[in-house]
Each structure stands twice: as structure tokens, then as C-alpha cells.
C-alpha positions as CSV (number, residue, x, y, z in Angstrom):
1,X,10.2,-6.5,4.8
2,X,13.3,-7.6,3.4
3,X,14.2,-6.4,-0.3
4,X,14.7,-9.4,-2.8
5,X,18.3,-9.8,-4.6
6,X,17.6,-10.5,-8.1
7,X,20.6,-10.8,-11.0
8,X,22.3,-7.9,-12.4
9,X,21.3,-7.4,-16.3
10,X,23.4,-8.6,-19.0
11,X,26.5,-6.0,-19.4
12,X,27.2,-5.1,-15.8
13,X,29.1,-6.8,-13.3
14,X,28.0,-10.3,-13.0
15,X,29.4,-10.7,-9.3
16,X,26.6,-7.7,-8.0
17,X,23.0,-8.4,-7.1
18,X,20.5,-5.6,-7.7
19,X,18.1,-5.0,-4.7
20,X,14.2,-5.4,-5.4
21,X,12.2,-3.7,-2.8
22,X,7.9,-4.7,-3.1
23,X,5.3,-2.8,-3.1
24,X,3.8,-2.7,0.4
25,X,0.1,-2.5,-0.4
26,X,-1.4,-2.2,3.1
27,X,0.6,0.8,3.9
28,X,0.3,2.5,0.3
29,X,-3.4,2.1,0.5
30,X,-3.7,3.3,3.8
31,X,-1.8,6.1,2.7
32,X,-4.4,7.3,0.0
33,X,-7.6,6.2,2.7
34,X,-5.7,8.9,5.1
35,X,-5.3,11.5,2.6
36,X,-8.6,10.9,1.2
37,X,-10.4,11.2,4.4
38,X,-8.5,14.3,5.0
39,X,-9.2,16.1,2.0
40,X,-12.7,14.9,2.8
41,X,-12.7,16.9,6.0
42,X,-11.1,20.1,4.8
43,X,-13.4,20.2,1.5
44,X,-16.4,20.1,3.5
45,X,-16.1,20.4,7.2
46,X,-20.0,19.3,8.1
47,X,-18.9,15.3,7.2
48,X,-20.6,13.5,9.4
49,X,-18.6,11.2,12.0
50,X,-21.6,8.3,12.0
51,X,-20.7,8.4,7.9
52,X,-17.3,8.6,7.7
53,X,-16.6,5.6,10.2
54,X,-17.7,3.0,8.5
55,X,-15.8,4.3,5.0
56,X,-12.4,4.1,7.3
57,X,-13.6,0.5,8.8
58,X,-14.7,-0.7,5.2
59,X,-11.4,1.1,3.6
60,X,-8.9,-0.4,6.5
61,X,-10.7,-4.0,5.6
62,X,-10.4,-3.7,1.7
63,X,-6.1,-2.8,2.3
64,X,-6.2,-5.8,4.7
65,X,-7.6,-7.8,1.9
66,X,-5.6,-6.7,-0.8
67,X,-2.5,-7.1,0.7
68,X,-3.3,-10.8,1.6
69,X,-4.1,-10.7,-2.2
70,X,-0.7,-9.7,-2.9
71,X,1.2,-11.9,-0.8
72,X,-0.6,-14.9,-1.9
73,X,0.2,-14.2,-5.1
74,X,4.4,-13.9,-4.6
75,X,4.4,-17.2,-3.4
């Protein structure tokens, strides 16, 4: 994604944009489903595969919908 430009605050140069960068929800949640499902694992090692699959299916869906969410809403 490309970062907005938004205007400089009052009292510094007026000529210079400041760069906005958003959030990328679908990769930030991702993220924390990844790290979660790892920590998962390591805690308790017995997690069952039949289990966890649907949690990173239903996890991967609810980023998906979010970030829809999201980009709806900056328009």
C-alpha cells in the first residue's frame, strides 16, 4: 500500500507533506493468529491437529473480514 501525504502541522514548514502509513489489518492479525497458534503448540504439545484447523480457517476468515471492514470504512 501506498502511504497517504497529509499536511504538515501548524509551525513547520508549510511546503512539506508528512507521510501517513495505515494500519494493515490482515497482516497484523495474522500476525497475532500465528504467534497464538505457536504459543499454542509449545504450551501444550498434545493440541490436536483436527482442533486447531478449523481455529486457523475460522481466524484467517475473521482477518479477511475485518480488513474488508477497514477498507470500507476509508472510503
Amino acid at each position: 500500500m501506498r502511504p497517504e501525504a497529509e499536511p504538515a502541522p501548524p509551525g513547520t514548514e508549510p511546503q512539506r507533506l508528512r507521510r501517513v502509513h495505515r494500519t494493515d489489518w490482515m497482516a497484523l492479525l495474522c500476525g497475532l493468529l500465528f504467534i497464538g497458534i505457536g504459543v499454542t503448540f509449545m504450551a501444550a504439545p498434545g493440541a490436536d491437529a483436527v482442533i486447531m484447523a478449523p481455529v486457523v480457517v475460522g481466524g484467517l476468515g475473521f482477518a479477511a473480514f475485518v480488513a474488508i471492514i477497514a477498507k470500507a470504512i476509508r472510503r
